[in-house]
C-alpha positions as CSV (number, residue, x, y, z in Angstrom):
1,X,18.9,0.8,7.3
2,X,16.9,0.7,10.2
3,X,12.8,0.6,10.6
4,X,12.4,2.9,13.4
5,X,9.0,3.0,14.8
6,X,7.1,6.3,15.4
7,X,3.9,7.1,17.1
8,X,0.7,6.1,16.3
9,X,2.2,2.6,15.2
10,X,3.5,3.5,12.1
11,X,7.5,2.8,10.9
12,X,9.7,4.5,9.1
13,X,13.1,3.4,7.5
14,X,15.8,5.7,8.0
15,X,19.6,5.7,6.9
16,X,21.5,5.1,10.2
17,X,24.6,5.1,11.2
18,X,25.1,1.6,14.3
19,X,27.3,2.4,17.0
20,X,26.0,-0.2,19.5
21,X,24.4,-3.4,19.5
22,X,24.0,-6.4,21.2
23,X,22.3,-9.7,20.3
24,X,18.8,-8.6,20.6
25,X,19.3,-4.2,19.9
26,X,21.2,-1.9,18.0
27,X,21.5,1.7,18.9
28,X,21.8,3.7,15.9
29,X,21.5,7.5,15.1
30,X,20.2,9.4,12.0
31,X,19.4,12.9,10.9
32,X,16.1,14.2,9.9
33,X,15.5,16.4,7.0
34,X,15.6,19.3,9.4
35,X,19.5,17.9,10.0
36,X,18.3,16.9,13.8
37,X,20.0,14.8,15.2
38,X,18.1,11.1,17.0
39,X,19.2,8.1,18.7
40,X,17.4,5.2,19.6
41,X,17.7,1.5,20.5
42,X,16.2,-0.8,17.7
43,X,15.1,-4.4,18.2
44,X,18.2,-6.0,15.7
45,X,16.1,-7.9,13.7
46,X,14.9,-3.8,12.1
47,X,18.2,-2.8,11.6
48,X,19.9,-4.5,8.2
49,X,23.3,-3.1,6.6
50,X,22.6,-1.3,3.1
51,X,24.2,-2.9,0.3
52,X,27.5,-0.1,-1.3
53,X,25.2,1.0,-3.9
54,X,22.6,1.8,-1.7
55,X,25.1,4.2,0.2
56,X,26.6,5.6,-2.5
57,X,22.9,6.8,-3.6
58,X,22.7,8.4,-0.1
59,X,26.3,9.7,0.2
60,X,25.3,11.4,-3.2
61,X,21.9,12.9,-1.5
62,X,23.5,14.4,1.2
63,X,26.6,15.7,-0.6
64,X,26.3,19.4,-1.7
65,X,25.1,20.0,-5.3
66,X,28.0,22.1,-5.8
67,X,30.9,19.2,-5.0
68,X,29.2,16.1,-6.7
69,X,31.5,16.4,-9.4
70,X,34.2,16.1,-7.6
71,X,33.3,12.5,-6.4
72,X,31.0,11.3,-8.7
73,X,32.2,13.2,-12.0
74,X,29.9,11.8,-14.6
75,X,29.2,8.1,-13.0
76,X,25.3,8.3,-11.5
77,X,25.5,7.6,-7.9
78,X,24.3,3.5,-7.1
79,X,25.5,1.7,-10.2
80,X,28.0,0.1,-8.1
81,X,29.4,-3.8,-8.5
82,X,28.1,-6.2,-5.7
């Protein structure tokens, strides 16, 4: 999960996937709901990793209605052990 901040001083916590970082920024990349694609280098201490429950909920979001059963079958997506 990372606070990324947008214009006008506002933030905005996105699902994002980390594929660099160093000890004071993490570069990290999400899509918007349009299914753009954004990078940008975030100050570490706004990036934290989502706990599995919290991914399976997204996993589920972004999975197509039509094959949810297949993974999921009856289980509601986040109700996972910590």
């Amino acid at each position: 999960m990372a606070t990324v901040p947008r214009v006008g001083g506002r933030t905005v916590d996105v699902y994002a996937h980390a594929s660099r970082w160093n000890p004071s920024y993490v570069l990290v990349s999400w899509a918007d709901g349009g299914d753009h694609k954004h990078w940008a280098w975030i100050p570490a201490g706004n990036v934290r990793r989502v706990t599995d429950s919290e991914w399976d909920i997204e996993e589920y979001r972004r999975c197509p209605e039509k094959l949810r059963t297949i993974r999921w079958g009856s289980r509601l997506p986040g109700f996972l052990p910590a």
